[in-house]
Each structure stands twice: as structure tokens, then as C-alpha cells.
N, C-alpha and C positions, 0 to 999 in steps of 0.2 A: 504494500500500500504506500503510494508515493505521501509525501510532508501536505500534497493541497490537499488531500482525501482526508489526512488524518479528523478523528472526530475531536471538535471544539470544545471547547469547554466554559463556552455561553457567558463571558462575561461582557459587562457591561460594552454598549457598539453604538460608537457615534449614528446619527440619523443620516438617512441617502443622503449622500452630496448632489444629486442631481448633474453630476457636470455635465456640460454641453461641449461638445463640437464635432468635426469631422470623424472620431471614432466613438460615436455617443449616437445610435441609430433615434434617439427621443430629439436630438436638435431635426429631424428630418419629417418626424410625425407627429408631434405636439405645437407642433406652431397652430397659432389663430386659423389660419388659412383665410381664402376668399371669403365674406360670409355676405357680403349684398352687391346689387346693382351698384351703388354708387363707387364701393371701392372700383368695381372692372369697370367701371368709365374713370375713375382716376387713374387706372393703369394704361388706357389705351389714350386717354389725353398728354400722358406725359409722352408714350412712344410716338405720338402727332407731334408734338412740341418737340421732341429730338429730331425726327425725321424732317422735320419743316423746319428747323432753323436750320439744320444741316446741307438740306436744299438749296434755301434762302442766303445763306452765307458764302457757298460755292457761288453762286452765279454772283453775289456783289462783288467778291474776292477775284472771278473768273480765273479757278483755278482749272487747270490745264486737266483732260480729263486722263493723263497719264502719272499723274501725283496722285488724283486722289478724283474718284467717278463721283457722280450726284447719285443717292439714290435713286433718282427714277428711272437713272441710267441702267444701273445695276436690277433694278426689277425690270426693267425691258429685257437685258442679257439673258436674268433667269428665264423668261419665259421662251424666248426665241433661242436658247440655247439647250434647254432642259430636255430636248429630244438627243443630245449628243451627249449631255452629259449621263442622264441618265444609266446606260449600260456601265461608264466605269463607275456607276453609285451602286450597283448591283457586284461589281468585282469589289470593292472596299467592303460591305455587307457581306458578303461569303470571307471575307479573309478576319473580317470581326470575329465573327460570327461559330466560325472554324475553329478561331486563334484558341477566343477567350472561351470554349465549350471545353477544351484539353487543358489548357489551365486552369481553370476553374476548377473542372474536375480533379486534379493532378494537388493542385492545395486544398483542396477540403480533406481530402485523402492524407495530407501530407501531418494537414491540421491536426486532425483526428490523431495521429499515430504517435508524433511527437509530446502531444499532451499526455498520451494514455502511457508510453514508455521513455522517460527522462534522457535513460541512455542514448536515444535511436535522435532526440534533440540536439545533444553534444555533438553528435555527429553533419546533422541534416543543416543545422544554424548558419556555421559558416560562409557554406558554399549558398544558402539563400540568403545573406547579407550579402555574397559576393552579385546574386543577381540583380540586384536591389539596386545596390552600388553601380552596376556598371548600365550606361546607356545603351540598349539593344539596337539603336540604330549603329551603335559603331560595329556590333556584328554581322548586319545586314548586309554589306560588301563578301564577308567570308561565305557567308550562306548559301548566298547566288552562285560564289564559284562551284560550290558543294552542290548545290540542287537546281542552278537554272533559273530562266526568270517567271518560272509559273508562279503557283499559290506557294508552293511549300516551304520558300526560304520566308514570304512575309507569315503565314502560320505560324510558322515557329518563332520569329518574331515575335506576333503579338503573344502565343501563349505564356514565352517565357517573360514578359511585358505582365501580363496583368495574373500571371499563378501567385508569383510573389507576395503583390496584394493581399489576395484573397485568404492564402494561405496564412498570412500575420495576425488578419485583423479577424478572421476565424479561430487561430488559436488562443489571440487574444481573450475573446468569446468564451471560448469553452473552459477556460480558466478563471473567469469574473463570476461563476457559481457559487451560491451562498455555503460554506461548508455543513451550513445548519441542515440543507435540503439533502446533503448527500450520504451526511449522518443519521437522516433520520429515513433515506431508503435502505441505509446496508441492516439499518433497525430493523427493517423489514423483510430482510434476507435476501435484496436486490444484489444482482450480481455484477460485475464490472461493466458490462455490455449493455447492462438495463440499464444502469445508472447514466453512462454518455450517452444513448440513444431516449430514455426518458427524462432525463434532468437536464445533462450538459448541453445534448443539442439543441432542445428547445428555447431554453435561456440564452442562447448564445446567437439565437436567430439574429436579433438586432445586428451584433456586430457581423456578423455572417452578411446581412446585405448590406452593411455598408463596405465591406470588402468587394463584393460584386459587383457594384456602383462605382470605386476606385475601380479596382479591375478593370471593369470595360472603358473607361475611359480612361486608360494608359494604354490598353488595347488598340483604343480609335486613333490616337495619338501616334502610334508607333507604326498602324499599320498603313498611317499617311504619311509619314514620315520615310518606313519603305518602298511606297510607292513614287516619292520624289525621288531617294537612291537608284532607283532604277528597276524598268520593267515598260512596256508600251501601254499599262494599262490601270484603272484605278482615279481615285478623285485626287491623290496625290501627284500623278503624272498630269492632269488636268492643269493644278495648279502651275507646276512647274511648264507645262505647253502653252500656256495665256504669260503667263508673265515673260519667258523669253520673246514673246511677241507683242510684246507689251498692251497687251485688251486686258485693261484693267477692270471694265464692268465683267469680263465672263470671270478673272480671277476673282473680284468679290463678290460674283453669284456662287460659287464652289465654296468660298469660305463661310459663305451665309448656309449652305446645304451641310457643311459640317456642323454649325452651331445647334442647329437646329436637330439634329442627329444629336450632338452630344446632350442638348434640353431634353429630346424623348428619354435617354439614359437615363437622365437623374428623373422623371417622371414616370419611368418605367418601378424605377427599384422604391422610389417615394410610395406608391401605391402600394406597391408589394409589402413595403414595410408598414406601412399604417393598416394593411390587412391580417398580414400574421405576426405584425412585432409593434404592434401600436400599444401592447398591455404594459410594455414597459415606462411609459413616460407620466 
């Protein structure tokens, strides 16, 4: 029985701290949220008042539309272009998608193992500090020469991009268990296996999706990042083909298609966590 399992001896326990932030899946489900008409017309007044002085201030300025496009510019690109762009937003989507499904996998796995065998930690630590540490786009050159410019050097990219993630802020998780709740299954003659699949993994949902949430956007990051190193294909190559030609509205039509990719992300996992980890906040 590893020193976090050992049984407590209940004395007196400061009250939840409640802390909030990026590895605190309650800053992500306990907010206010939208609650009336009036605020979502405060919010699309203000992105009028951006959009419109942004507008407004290009054409006084008459700034040259190769420093920097007008919006409307750039939503004319989107549309008149989004026939082209489209199929390499289908290549970055499968190369996410691929990446971060094996990483993902690969650190929950990794999570779970380390937590439940100390030793197997000692070992596995290192070399995922070492992933951590090192930026995956500087391996992406060696990849290619290893695999070619299809999907599998950016795959492997992003998996090893966002495992790491997931993997942390999961083992994190599954270690933030109240010792009281795990003392009081073996009381009940819960076995090691019941206990992390009954107690640890439940409780550890929160951090668990905000690993997922990181994840995938180191994922989105890295697998655009490989597609600018090289390949004919993908919204990274996009980018990199508009700006040495310099069409600045189709470049920040691509940049506005990733934003808004990375907003579904954090909307994706927001939902997810306010449906199965919202009890924690």
C-alpha cells in the first residue's frame, strides 16, 4: 500500500480552498455563464465596436492591405476562398484528431499506472519531462525523413504534443483523492482496482478534462505548426502559401478558421465538464 493510500487519521482539515485556475476543472464550470438577453447583446455590441472601429480606423489610416486587411476584406477571403481551403481543414482535422486519440489514450494509461505503482513513476517521469520540455516541432524535420510527408510524421507529432498533457494533469487527478474516501472503501473490502476505477477515476474527472482541453490544443498547435514545416497539405501549409504570396485576407481567413477550431475545443470539453465534473465546484 503506497504512503497516499495509507489510512488517515482524521484530524482536524482546513476547509476546501476552492483554488481556481487552469488545472482546477471548477474555474471552467462554475462561472455565472450567459444568463439573459441583455448580456449576449453586450457581447455582440462590443465585437461590433471592435470590428467597426477596426474597419473604421484602416480606411482613415489607409493602411496598405498587405500590413494588415480590413475585416470585410478578410470575411470576403473567407467566403470566396473556403471552397479551397476547406479540404486542407479536413487534412489538419484527421491529423488532430488521429494525433490527440493515441495520446490521449497512451497518458491516461500512462496516468493510471504511475499513480497505482510509485516505482514504474521513477522510471516513466523523466523521459515525460523530457517530452514536455522539448518543442515537437523541432522533431518534425527528423520525422519526415523517417516517414515521408503523409499523416504519420504530423500524428506522431501531435500525439506526443498533447499525451504529455493529459497524462500530468490526469495523474494529477487521480492523486487529489480525499484519503478519507479511500479508507473508508478498503473498510469495505474494496480492492485496488475498485478503488481507482470507483473512487480515483471519478474524482479525478475534472482534472482529467482539463488535461484533454490542454491536450488538444497543443495538439492543434503542433499539428499546424507541422504542416508549415513541410508537407503540400493542411491549414498550416495554407498559411504558409498566402503569406509567401502575400494575400493577407486569405492568411487571416485560415487564422480566423483556427480560432474558431480552437473556441469549439475549449466548448467542447467546457460542456463535457459541466456535464460529468460540474459536482465538483
Amino acid at each position: 500500500m503506497s504512503e497516499t493510500d495509507a489510512i488517515p487519521e482524521f484530524k482536524g482539515r482546513a476547509g476546501a480552498g476552492g483554488d481556481v485556475g487552469i488545472t482546477n476543472m471548477s474555474a471552467l464550470t462554475s462561472g455565472p455563464g450567459i444568463k439573459s438577453v441583455r448580456e449576449v447583446l453586450a457581447i455582440l455590441l462590443v465585437a461590433v465596436i471592435i470590428i467597426g472601429g477596426t474597419e473604421l480606423l484602416l480606411n482613415i489610416f489607409q493602411v496598405p492591405q498587405y500590413v494588415l486587411p480590413k475585416p470585410s476584406e478578410i470575411a470576403v477571403a473567407l467566403v470566396t476562398e473556403f471552397p479551397l481551403i476547406a479540404p486542407h481543414l479536413g487534412h489538419t482535422l484527421v491529423e488532430l484528431f488521429a494525433g490527440f486519440a493515441i495520446g490521449a489514450t497512451v497518458g491516461l494509461i500512462l496516468a493510471g499506472v504511475i499513480t497505482q505503482f510509485p516505482f514504474a513513476e521513477k522510471i516513466v517521469t523523466p523521459y515525460i519531462l523530457l517530452l514536455v520540455t522539448t518543442p515537437m516541432l523541432a522533431l518534425v524535420p527528423l520525422l519526415i525523413l523517417r516517414f515521408g510527408f503523409g499523416y504519420e510524421p504530423r500524428i506522431i507529432a501531435v500525439a506526443l504534443a498533447a499525451g504529455p498533457m493529459v497524462m500530468i494533469n490526469a495523474a494529477t487527478g487521480f492523486r487529489r483523492v480525499d484519503a478519507g474516501k479511500i479508507a473508508l472503501a478498503r473498510s469495505y473490502g474494496a480492492s485496488t482496482f475498485q478503488i481507482f476505477w470507483k473512487v480515483r477515476a471519478p474524482m479525478a474527472l475534472p482534472m482529467i478534462f482539463v488535461g484533454l482541453m490542454v491536450g488538444s490544443i497543443f495538439g492543434l498547435l503542433t499539428a499546424v505548426g507541422a504542416e508549415m514545416v513541410g508537407g503540400g497539405f493542411g491549414l498550416g501549409n495554407r498559411l504558409t502559401s498566402y503569406s509567401s504570396m502575400i494575400q493577407m485576407p486569405q492568411f487571416f481567413a485560415v487564422v480566423l478558421i483556427l480560432s474558431i477550431l480552437g473556441i469549439l475545443i475549449y466548448v467542447t470539453f467546457f460542456l463535457l465538464g459541466k456535464k460529468f465534473a460540474s459536482w465538483e465546484a
